[in-house]
C-alpha positions, 0 to 999 in steps of 0.5 A: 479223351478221344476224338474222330478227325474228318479229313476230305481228300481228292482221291483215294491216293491222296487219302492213303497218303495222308491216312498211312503217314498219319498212322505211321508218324503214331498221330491216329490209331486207326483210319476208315477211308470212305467214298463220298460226293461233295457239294460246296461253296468255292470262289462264288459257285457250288462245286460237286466234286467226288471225294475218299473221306477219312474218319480217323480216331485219335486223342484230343491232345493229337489233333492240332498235329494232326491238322498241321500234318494233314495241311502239309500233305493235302494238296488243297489250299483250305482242306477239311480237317475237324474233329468231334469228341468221342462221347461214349466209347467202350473201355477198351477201345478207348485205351487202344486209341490212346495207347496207339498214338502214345510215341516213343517220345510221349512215354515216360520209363522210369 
């Protein structure tokens, strides 16, 4: 099955870091890199904070490798990494993705 993963980062750099070494390592297949203005709890006072978004698509089995590389290249200490499965989507896409973050180590030739 496969999944979005939500991932805040602190600036467009950071994010096309992150999104690109993500899509290189074969962990996502795709990555969609959008503005957007944060308001949180942090230390005991509400933040407001401009912030690129990154809603990228991979399969549910990726996700925990995707969380542990994200919290490799993320520069803050609790970064926003969750994920939601994918309810619906056309056959099609769904074999994409897939098939995009199947690595060379992941395939069986027999």
């Amino acid at each position: 099955m496969i999944c979005s993963v939500y991932i805040t980062c602190a600036n467009r750099t950071q994010a096309r870091t992150i999104a690109r070494t993500l899509l290189e390592e074969r962990l996502i297949a795709c990555a969609n890199l959008l503005p957007v203005e944060s308001l949180f709890w942090w230390k005991g006072s509400v933040q407001e904070e401009a912030e690129v978004a990154i809603i990228a698509k991979t399969s549910q089995e990726k996700f925990s490798a995707v969380e542990k590389r994200v919290k490799e290249l993320h520069t803050n200490t609790v970064p926003c990494v969750v994920a939601w499965p994918i309810v619906e989507a056309s056959p099609e896409y769904s074999l994409w993705v897939t098939g995009e973050v199947i690595s060379r180590d992941d395939q069986h030739i027999d």
